[in-house]
C-alpha positions in Angstrom: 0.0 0.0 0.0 1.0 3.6 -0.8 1.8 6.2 1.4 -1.7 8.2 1.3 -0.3 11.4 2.7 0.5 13.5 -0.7 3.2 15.6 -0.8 2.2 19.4 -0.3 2.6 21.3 -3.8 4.5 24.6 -4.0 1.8 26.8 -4.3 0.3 25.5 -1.0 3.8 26.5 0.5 3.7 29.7 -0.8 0.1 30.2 0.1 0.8 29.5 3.5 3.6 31.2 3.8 1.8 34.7 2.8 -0.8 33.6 5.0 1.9 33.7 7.8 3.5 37.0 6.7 0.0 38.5 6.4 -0.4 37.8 10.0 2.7 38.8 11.3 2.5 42.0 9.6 -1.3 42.6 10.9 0.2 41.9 14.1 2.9 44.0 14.1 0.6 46.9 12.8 -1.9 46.6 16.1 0.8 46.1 18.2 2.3 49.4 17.1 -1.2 50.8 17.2 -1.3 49.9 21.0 1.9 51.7 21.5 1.0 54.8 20.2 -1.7 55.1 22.4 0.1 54.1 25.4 3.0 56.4 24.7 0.2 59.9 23.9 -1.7 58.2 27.4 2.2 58.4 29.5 2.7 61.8 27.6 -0.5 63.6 29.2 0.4 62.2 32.2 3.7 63.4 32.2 2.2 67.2 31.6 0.0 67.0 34.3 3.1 66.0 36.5 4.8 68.6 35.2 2.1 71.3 36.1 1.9 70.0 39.6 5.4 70.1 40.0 5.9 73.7 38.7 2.2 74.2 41.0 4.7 72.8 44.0 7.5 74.7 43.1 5.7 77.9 43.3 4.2 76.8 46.6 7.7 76.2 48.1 8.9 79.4 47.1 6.8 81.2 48.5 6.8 79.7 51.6 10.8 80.0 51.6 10.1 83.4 50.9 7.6 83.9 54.2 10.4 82.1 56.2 13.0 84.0 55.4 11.1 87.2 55.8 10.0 86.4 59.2 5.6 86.9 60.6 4.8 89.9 61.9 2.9 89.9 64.9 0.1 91.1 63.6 -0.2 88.0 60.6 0.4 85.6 63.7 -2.3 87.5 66.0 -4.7 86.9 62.5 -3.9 83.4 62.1 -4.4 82.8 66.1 -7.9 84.7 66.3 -9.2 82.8 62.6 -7.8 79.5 63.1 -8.1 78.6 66.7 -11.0 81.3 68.2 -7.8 82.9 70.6 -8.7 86.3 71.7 -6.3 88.8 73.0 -6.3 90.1 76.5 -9.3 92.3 77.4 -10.4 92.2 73.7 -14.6 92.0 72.8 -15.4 89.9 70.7 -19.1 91.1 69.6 -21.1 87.8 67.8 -23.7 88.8 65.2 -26.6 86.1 65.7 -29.0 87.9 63.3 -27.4 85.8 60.2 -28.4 82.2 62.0 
């Protein structure tokens, strides 16, 4: 008896073979798609870094600046009387209870 598996022609080979190519270069073509997007995606968020660090910078600065300068009694009376409710000595404080 004869071997019953034929022999695959050339132009199967080759058919196949495009096939494959086809593929890998469809592949390669979403793949790079997918990379592109990434990449613009890691690219905003690099901006938005950016402006939060520059946003931080500014902040610092100007709190090296206010050290350096020194409060004035006054700013750290302000902060005391807004932030915490402290009064000074034999100060009236008057309430207005008409807004409640």
């Amino acid at each position: 008896m004869a071997n019953s598996r034929k022999k695959p022609s050339g132009r199967n080979t080759r058919l196949i073979l495009k096939i494959g190519v086809l593929c890998a270069a469809f592949y390669a073509v979403i793949s790079l798609v997918q990379l592109q997007t990434q990449i613009a995606d890691k690219a905003a968020e690099v901006r938005a870094l950016d402006s939060q660090i520059e946003e931080s910078r500014s902040d610092n600065d100007a709190l090296r600046k206010q050290v350096e300068e020194g409060i004035s009694d006054d700013e750290i009376a302000a902060i005391a009387r807004n932030q915490y409710g402290y009064i000074m000595p034999n100060e009236r404080v008057f309430v207005d209870s008409s807004s409640r």
